[in-house]
C-alpha positions in Angstrom: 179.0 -17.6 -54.3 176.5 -19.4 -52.0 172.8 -17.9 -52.6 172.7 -18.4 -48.3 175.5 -17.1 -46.7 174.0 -15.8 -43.7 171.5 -17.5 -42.4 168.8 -15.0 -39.6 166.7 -16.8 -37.0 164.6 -15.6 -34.3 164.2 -18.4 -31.7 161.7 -18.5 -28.5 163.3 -20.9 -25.8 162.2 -22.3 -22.3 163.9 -24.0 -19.7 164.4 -27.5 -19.6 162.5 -27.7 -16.5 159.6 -25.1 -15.5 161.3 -22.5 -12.8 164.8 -23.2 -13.9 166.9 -20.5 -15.5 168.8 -21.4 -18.6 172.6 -21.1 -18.5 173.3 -22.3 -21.9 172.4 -22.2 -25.4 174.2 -24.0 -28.5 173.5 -25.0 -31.8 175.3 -27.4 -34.3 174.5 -28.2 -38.2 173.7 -32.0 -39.4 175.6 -34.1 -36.9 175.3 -33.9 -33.4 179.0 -33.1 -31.8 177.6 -34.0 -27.9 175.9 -32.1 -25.2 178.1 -29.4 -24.8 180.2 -29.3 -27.6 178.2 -27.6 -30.5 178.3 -24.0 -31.6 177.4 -21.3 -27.9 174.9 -18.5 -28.0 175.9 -15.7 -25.8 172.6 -15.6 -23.4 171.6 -13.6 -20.4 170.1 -16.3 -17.4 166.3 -16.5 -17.6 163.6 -19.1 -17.5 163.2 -18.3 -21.3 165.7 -16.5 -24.2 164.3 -14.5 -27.3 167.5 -15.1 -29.2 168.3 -13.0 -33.0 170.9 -14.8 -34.1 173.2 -14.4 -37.7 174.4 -17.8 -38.5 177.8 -18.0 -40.9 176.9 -21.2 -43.7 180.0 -20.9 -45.7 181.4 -24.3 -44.4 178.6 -26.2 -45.2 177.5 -28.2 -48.3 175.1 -27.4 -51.4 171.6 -28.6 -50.9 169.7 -29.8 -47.9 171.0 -28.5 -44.6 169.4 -29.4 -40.9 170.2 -26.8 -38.0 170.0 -28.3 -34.5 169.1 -25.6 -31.3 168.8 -26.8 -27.3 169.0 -25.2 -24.4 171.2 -26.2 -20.7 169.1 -24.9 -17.2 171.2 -23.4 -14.7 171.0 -27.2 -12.9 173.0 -28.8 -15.7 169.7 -30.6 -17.5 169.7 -30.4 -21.3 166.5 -29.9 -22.7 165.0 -31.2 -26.1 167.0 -30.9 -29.5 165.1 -28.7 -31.9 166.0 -28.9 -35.4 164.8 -26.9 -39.3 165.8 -28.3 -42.6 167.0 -25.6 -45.3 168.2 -25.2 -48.8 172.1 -24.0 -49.3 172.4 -22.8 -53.1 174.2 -20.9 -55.5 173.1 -17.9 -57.8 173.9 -18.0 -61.3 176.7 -16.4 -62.3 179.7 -16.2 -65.1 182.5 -18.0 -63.2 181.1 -21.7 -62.4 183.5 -24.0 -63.8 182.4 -26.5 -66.6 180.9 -29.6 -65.4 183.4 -32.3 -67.2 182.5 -35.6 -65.5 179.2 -37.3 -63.7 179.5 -40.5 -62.1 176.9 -42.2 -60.3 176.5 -45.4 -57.9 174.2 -47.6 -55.7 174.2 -47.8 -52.3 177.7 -48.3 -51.7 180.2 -45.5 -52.3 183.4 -46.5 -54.4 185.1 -43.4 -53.8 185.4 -40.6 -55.7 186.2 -41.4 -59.6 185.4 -45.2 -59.0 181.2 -44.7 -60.1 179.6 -45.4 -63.2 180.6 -42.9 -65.5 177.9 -41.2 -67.9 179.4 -39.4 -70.8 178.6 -35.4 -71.2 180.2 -32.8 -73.2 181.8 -30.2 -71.2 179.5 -27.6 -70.0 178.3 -25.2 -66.8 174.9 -26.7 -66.9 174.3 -30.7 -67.5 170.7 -32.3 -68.2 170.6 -35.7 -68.5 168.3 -38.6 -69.4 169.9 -41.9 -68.9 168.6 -45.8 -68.5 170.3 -47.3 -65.7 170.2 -51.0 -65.6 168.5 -52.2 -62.4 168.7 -55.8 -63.1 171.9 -56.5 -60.7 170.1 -54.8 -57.6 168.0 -56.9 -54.9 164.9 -56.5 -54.2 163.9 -53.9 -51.6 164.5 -50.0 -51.3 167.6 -49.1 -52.9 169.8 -45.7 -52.9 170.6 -43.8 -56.5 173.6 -41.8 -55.8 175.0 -39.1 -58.3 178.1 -36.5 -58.3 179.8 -34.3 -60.4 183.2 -33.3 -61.5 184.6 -29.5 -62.4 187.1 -28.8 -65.0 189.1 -27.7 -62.4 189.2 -31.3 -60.6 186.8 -30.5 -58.0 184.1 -33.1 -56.9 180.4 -31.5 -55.9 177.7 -32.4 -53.5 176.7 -36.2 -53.8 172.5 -36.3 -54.6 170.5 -39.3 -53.8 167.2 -40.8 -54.1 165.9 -44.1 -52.6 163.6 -46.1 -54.2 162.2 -49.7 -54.3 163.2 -52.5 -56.6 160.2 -55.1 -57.2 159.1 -57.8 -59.7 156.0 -59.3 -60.6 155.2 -62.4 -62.6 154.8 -61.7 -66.0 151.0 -63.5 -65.8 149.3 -61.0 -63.0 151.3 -58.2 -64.7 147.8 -55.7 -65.1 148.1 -52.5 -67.9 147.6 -49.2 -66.8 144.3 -47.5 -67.2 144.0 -44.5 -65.4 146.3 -42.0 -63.7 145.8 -39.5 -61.5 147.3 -36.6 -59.0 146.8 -34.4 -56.4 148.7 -31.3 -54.9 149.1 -31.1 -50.7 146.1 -32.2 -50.1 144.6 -35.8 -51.1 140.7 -35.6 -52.1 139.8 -39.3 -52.5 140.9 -42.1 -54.9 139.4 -41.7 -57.8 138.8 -37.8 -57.1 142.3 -36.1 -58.1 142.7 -34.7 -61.4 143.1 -37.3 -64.4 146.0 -37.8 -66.5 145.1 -38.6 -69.9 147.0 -41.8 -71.4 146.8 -45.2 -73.7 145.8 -48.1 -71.3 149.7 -49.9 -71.5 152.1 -52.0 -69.7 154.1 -48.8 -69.1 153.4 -45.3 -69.1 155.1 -42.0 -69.8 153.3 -39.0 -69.3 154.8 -35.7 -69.9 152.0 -33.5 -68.2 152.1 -29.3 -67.5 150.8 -28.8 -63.9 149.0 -25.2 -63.3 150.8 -23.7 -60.2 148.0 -20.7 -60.3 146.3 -21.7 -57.6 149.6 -22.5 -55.1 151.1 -20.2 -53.0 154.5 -19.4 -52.4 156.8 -21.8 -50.7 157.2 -25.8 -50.2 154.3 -28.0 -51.9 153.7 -31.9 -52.5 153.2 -33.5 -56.0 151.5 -36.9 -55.3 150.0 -39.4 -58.3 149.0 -42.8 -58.5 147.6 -45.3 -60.7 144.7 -48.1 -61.5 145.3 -51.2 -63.2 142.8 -53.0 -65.4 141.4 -54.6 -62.5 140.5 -52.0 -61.2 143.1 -51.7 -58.3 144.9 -48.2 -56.9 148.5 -48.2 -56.6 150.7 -46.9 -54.1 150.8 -43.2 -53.8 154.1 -42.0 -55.2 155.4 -38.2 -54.0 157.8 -35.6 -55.1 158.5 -32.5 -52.8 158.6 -29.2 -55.1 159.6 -25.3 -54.3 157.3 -22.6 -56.0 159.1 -19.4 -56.0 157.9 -16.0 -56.7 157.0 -15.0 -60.2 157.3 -18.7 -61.2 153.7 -18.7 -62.3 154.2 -15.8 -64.5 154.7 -19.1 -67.8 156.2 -16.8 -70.5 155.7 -17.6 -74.1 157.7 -19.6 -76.0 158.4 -17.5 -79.4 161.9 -19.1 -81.0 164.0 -22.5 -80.8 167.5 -23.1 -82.3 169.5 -25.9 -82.2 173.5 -26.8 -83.1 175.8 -30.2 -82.9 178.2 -31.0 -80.5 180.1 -27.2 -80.5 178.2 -24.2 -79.4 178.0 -21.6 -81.0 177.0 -18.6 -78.7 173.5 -17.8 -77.7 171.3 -16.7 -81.0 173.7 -18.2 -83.6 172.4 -22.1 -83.8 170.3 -23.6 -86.4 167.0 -21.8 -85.8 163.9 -24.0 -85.4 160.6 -22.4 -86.7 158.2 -22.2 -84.1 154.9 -21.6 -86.3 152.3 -21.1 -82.8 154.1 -19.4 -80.1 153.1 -20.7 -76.8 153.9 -21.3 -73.2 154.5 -25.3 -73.8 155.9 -26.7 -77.4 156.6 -29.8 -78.6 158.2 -30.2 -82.0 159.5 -32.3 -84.6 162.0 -31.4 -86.7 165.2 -32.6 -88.7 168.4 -32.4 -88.2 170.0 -31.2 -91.2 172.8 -33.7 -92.6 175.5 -31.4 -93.2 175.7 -30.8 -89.5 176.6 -34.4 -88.5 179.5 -36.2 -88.9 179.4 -40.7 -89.0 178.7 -42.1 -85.4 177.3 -40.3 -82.1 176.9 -36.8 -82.2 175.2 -34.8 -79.5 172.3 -32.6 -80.6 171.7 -29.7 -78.1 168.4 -27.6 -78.0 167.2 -24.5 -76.4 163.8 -22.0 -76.4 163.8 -18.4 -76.2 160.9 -16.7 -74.5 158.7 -13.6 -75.1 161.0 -11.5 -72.8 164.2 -12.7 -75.0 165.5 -14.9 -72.3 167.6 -18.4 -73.4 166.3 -21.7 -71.2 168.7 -24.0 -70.5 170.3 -25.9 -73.0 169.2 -29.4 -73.2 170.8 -32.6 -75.1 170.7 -36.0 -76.4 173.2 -38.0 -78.2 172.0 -39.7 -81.3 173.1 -41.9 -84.0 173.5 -40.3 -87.3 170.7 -41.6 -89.7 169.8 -41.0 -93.6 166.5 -40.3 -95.0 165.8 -43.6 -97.0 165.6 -44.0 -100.8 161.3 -44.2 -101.5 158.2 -43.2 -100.4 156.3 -43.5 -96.9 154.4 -46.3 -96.2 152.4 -47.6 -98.9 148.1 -48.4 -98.2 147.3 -46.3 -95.2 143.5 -47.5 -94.2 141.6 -46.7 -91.0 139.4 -49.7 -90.0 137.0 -50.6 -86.7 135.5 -47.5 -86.7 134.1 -46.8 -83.5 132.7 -43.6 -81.7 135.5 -43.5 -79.0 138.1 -46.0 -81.7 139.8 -46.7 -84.6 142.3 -48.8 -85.9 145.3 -47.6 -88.6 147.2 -49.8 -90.7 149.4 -49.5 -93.7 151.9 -51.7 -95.9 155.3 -52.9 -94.2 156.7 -53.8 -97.2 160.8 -53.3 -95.9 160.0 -51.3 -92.8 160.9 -52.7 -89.4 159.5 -49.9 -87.1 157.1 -47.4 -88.0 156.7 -43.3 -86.2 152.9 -42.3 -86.2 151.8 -38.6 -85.3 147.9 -38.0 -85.2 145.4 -35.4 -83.7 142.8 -33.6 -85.0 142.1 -32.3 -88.6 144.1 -30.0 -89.7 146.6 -29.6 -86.7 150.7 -28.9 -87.5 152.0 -32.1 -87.1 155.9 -30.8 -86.3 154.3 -29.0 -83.0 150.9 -30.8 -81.9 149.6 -34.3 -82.1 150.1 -37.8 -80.3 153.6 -38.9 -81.2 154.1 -42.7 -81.0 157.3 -43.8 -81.9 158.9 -47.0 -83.0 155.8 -49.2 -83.1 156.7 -53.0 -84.2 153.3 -53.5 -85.6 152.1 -52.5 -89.7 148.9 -51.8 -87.3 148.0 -49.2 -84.2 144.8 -49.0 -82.6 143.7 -45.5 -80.6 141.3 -45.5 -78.2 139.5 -42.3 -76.0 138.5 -40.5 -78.7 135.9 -38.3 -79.3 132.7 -39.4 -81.5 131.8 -37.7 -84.9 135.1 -36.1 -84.7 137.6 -35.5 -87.9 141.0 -36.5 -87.7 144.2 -37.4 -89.6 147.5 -39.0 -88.8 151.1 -38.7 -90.7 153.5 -42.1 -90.6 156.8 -42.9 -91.6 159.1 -45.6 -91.9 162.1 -47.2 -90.3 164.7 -49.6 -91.8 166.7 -52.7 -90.1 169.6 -50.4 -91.7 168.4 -47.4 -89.2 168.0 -45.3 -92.3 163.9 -43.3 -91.9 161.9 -42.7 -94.8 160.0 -39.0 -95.3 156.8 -38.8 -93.7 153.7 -39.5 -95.3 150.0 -37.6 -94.2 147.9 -36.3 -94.2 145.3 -39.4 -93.9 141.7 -38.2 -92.8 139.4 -40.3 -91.0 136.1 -39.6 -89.2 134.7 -41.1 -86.0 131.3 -42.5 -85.8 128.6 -40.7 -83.9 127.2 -37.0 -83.7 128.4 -35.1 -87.0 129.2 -32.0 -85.4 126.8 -30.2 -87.6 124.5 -27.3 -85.4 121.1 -27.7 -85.1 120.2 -24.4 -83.8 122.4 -21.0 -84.7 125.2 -21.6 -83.3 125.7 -17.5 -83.4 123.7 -17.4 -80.5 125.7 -19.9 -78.2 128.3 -17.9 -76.3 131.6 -19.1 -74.7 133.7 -17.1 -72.9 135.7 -15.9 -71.6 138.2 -17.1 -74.4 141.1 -17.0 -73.4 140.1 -18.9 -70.1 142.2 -19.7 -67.3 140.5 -21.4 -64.5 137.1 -21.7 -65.4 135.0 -21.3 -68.6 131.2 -20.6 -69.0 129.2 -21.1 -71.9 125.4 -19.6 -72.5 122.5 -21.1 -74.5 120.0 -19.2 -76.1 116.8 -21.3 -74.0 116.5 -22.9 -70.3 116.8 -26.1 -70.6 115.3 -29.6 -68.8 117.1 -31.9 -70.9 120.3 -33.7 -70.2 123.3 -31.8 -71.9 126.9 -33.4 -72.0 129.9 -30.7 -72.0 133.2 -32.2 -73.4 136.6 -30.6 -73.8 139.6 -32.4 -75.6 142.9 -31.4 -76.4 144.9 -31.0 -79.3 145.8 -34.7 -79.9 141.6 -35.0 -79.8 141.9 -36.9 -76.1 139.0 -36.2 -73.5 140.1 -34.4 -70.4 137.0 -32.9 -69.0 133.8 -34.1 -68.8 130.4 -33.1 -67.1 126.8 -33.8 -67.9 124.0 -31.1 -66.8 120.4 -32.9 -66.1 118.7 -29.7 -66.0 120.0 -25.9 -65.8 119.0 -22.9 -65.3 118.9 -19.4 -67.2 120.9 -21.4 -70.4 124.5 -20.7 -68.4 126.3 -23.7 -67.7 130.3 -23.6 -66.5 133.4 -26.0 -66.3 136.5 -26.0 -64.4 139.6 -26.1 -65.9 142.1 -26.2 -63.4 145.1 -29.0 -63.6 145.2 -28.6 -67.2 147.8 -27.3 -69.4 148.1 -24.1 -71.7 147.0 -24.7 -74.9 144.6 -25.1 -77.2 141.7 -27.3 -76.8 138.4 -28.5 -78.2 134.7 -28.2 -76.4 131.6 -30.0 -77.6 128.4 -29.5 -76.2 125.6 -32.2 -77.0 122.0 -32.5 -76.2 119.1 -33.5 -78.7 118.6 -29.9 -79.9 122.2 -29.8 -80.7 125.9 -30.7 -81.2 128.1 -28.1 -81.3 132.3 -28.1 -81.4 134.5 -25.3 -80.9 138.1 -24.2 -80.2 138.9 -22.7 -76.8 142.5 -21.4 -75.5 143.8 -21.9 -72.1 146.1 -19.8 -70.9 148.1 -18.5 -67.7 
């Protein structure tokens, strides 16, 4: 059934014309039917109406909805059309029909059935990540449209989204360097919160936003980006709804998986999850007795702390072999630098190589920096923290899609500070720990001296940074709102000492 089916408003209405009575009231939903011939409100005549109305929506559409409201004097003049957008939805239940067809188009509709199909696997709930070719639109805003089909024949709401179709030369084309977003309210270029990534042509971040601070109700996601040059891009924006008890992150405690069939909630191939946590990302095998030659579709899905099942997500993927061999041969770190270093290793028969690396001694099936497919026997990382341990795992793949085991742990060590305390470090105090929003830490002396506080995250990337000239009774503090749950890493640094240690955020 429809989440709204009633919907209650409370209106406040003048006349048309100060001193004139109104007559008439009517409303109407999207599209405007003509003065006089949308929906009548019963009124009593009166230069202004306190109407309470119940509104029926069970003709109208799933998603966005506008209502329209005006208001007739007693001389005939119609006065000003008011209008509010809302959301039509449906609760989850046990009798949706399976979703068994999605179809989607640009900017001209070729009826229903006539789209781009994308497969799916029957289903009541459908998650998709697709390419769409672009390279047939012209340039200028364009309109993504996308439907779905029920088992039982039945067409749903058609969802769009505009969005602009460019092209640059490929000689002014600038990398990415720094991104960067806000919430609501913008505080500056430059001043939002950073989002950390490897300067490149094209970037994917997959970030975890804090919605602590937000209150209930409609909010505004904006981000942006500088080039190498040194120049801010277009601000890009995406409307979001925070509803109660949504900041309430549970913990993430088990994972299974299964191919193409399900079978039942509890009874796939369970996943291990070795650090339960709000956010997990993990690598894992498929095992090979579960897939059959050609495409299967591998589905995935998380239970929580409170023993509820997310959605189930998929992907469809091309069954492969673990090759005959060993990982790459000659793994060497080179170009040592405080913030850099450089990994290479033997191609001997490989074609593409998977790297995963992050600090020492972190479980590379659930933290580190993935980076897949690289066509290079060489990968450089950058923004890294000085005098700083690390390690990084790499595997091989073969021009006969086959991937070899993976191979790691291989240490190496940043230049700069060692890390190694120079005053008791038992006397240093951070806390609290756990920390949510902000984090203080307390030296045993005042101090005039500059003192740099650094935090990094797992993958051993800086995300917070603040240098104290002078402070007062040893106390000094750092915001962590923006960042995501997790663990992270803060170093503090001055001449009298250079200290690392592990702090947890969490919601």
């Amino acid at each position: 059934m429809k989440k709204l089916i009633i919907l209650f408003c409370f209106w406040l209405i003048y006349a048309p014309v100060p001193g004139q009575k109104i007559s008439l009231v009517e409303y109407f939903f999207n599209e405007d039917p003509g003065f006089g011939e949308g929906i009548s409100v019963p009124v009593t005549l009166g230069t202004h109406q306190e109407l309470a109305v119940n509104i029926p929506l069970h003709d109208l559409d799933l998603g966005l909805n506008s209502l329209y409201i005006r208001a007739k004097s007693e001389n005939g003049n119609w006065g000003p059309t008011f209008h509010q957008s809302f959301l039509v939805t449906r609760l989850p239940d046990s009798i949706y029909p399976k979703i068994t067809a999605i179809e989607y188009f640009f900017n001209d509709d070729p009826g229903f059935g006539k789209g781009i199909s994308i497969p799916v696997n029957a289903g009541k709930h459908q998650q998709l990540a697709v390419n769409l070719p672009l390279d047939k639109l012209e340039l200028g805003f364009n309109t993504l449209y996308v439907r779905a089909k029920s088992e039982t024949g039945t067409w749903g709401h058609t969802y769009q989204s505009s969005f602009l179709v460019t092209r640059l030369p490929d000689a002014i084309r600038s990398k990415i360097t720094a991104l960067e977003y806000f919430i609501d309210t913008d505080p500056g270029v430059g001043k939002a919160m950073p989002i950390g990534l490897q300067p490149d042509y094209h970037i994917v971040a997959d970030v975890t936003l804090s919605l602590d601070a937000l209150s209930d109700g409609q909010h505004i996601l904006y981000v942006r980006a500088k080039d190498d040059r040194g120049v801010w891009s277009a601000v890009f924006q995406q409307q979001f709804l925070v509803l109660p008890g949504q900041n309430e992150m549970p913990v993430i405690t088990k994972a299974e998986y299964f191919v193409n069939t399900d079978p039942g909630f509890g009874k796939g191939i369970p996943v291990q999850i070795n650090t339960p946590r709000k956010t997990v990302t993990k690598i894992f095998d498929v095992a090979p007795e579960h897939l059959a030659p050609g495409n299967d579709t591998v589905y995935i899905r998380v239970q929580d702390d409170r023993g509820k099942w997310s959605p189930t997500y998929s992907t469809i993927i091309q069954t492969m072999e673990t090759a005959s061999g060993n990982p790459p041969e000659n793994p060497a770190v080179s170009g040592i630098t405080e913030n850099s270093v450089n990994l290479g290793w033997g191609a001997g028969s490989g074609t593409g190589w998977d790297i995963v690396w992050g600090l020492s001694g972190f479980d590379y099936t659930e933290d580190g920096m993935l980076v897949l497919n690289s066509g290079n026997n060489s990968h450089q990382l950058d923004e890294l923290s000085g005098g700083t341990a690390y390690e990084f795992y790499i595997r091989s793949w073969y021009s006969t899609g086959l991937v070899s085991n993976w191979g790691g742990p291989y240490p190496f060590t940043t230049s700069g500070a060692t890390g190694i305390d120079e005053i008791n470090s038992g006397e240093i105090t951070i806390f609290p720990n756990p920390a949510s929003n902000r984090i203080f830490i307390r030296l045993p002396y005042q101090n005039e001296q500059k003192t740099q506080v650094r935090l990094c995250n797992i993958q051993g990337r800086l995300v917070r940074e603040r240098i104290y000239n002078s402070y007062e009774n040893g106390l000094l503090q750092m915001d962590l709102n923006g960042l995501a749950p997790g663990i992270y890493f803060l170093n503090l640094g001055n001449r009298q000492l250079n200290l690392t240690r592990k702090v947890i955020i969490q919601y």
